[in-house]
C-alpha positions as CSV (number, residue, x, y, z in Angstrom):
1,X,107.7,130.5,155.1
2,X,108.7,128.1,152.3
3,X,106.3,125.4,151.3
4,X,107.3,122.3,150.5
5,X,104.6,119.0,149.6
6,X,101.3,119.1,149.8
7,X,100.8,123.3,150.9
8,X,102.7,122.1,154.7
9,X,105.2,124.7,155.6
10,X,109.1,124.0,156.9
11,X,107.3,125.2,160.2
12,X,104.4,122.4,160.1
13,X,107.3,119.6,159.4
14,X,109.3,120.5,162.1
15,X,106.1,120.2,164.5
16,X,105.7,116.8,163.2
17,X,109.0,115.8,163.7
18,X,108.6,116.8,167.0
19,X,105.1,115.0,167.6
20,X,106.9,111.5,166.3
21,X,109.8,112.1,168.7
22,X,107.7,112.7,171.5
23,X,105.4,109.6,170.9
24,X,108.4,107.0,169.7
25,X,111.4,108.2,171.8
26,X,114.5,108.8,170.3
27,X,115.4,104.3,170.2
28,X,112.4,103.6,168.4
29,X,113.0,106.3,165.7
30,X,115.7,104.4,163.6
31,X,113.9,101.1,163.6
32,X,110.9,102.9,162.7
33,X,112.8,104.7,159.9
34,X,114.5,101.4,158.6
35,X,110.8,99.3,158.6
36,X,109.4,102.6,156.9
37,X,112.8,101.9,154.0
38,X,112.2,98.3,153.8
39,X,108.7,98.8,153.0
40,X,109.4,101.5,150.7
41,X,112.0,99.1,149.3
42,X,109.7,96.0,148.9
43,X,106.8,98.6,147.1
44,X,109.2,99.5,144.6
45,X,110.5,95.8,144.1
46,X,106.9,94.8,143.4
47,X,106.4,97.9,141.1
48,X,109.8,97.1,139.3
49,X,108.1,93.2,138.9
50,X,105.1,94.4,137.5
51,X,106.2,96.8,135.3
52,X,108.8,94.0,133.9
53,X,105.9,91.1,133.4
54,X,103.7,94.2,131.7
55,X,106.6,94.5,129.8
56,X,107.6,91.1,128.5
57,X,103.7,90.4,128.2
58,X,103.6,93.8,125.6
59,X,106.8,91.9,123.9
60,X,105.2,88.4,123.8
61,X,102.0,90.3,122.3
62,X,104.7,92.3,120.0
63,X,106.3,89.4,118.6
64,X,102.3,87.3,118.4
65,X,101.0,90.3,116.3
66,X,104.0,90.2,113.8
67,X,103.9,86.3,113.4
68,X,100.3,87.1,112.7
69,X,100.5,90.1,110.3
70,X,103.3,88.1,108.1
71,X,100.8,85.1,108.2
72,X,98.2,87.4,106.7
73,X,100.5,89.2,104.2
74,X,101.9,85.6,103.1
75,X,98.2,84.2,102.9
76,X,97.2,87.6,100.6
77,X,100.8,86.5,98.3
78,X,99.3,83.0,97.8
79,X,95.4,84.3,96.9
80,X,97.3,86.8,94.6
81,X,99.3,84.5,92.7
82,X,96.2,82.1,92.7
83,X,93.7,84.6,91.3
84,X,96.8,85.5,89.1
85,X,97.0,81.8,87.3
86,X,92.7,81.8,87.7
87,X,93.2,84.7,85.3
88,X,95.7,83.5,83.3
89,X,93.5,80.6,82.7
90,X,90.0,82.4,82.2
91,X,92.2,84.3,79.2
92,X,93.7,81.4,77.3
93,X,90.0,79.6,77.8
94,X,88.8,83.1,76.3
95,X,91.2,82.6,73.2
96,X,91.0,79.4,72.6
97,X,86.4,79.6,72.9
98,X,87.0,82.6,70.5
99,X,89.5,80.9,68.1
100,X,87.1,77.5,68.1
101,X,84.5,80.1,67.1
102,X,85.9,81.5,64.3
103,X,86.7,78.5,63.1
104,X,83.4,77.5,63.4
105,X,81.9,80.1,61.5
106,X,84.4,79.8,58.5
107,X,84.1,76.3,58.2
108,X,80.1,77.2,57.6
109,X,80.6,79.2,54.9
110,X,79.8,77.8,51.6
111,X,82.8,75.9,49.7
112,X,83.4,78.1,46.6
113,X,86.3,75.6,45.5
114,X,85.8,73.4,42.6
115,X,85.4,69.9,44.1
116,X,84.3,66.8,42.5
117,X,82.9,65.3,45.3
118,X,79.6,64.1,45.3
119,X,77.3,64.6,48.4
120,X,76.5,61.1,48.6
121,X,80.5,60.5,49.2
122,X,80.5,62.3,52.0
């Protein structure tokens, strides 16, 4: 015999056919088919409903997790450019501490030029 869901036979399905006719009659039959449909229907409404709020909940999240990720990428931008200008400014400091130097240490030097200045004038 051909077996068809769950290892049961054409055979064993007939039988139980049989065993629901004989216990519901022939008039209770339909209107026990047609409550067995509606329920079916109504499970697979509620599945369809559930898998449509999982759904717009994963888009919600979606659309939450890219306003947050361009939040953090704009946030790194604006540390960038800041530690850019910090840097910027550390150099010129730099230069200008190392030109104030050098002036420093040639305005120490001796004067070799011939001036007729007396120390008391200054």
């Amino acid at each position: 015999m051909t077996l068809f869901l769950f290892d049961i036979s054409a055979g064993e399905i007939v039988l139980i056919f049989l065993i629901v006719l004989m216990l519901f009659g022939s008039k209770k039959i339909p209107e026990l088919a047609r409550s067995i449909g509606r329920g079916m229907n109504e499970f697979r409404k509620a599945t369809d409903e559930i898998k449509r709020e999982f759904e717009e909940t994963a888009e919600d999240l979606k659309e939450d997790i890219a306003e947050l990720s361009e939040e953090v990428h704009e946030s790194r931008r604006e540390l960038d450019n800041m530690a850019d200008d910090v840097y910027e400014e550390i150099k010129t400091h730099k230069e200008d501490l190392e030109n104030n130097i050098s002036e420093d240490t040639s305005s120490d030097k001796p004067n070799t030029s011939t001036s007729s200045a007396k120390p008391s004038d200054l």
